[in-house]
C-alpha positions in Angstrom: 125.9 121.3 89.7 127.0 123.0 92.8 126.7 121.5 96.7 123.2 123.2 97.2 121.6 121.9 93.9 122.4 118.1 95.1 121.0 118.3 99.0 117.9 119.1 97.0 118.4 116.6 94.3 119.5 113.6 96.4 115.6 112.7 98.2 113.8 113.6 95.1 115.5 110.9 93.4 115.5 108.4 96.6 111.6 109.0 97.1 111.4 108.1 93.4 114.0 105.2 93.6 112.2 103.8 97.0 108.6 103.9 94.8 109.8 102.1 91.9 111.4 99.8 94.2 108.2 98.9 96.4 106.3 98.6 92.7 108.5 95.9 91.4 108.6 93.9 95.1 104.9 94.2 95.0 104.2 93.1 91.2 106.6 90.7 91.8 104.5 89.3 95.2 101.5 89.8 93.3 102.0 87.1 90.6 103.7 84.5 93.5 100.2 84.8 94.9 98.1 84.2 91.8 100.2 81.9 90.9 100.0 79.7 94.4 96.3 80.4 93.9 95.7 79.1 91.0 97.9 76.1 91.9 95.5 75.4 95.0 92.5 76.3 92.9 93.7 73.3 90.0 94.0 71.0 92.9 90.9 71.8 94.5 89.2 71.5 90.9 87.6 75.0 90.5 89.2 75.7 87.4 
């Protein structure tokens, strides 16, 4: 791979990097939220 084939290369695979990241944050928030939901909901007795 020459110079010019990388300053092409090099975003593309940030971009896709940066949206996998933001995927596994959010899944990862996602189930802290059910999961403090649920917690409330148990206490609350709405099961």
């Amino acid at each position: 791979m020459d110079k010019y084939s990388l300053i092409s290369l090099i975003p593309s695979v940030a971009i896709v990097v940066g949206c996998v990241a933001i995927v596994v944050v959010g899944v990862k928030m996602l189930r802290k939220f059910i999961a403090e939901d649920a917690a409330k909901a148990e206490m609350r007795g709405f099961e």
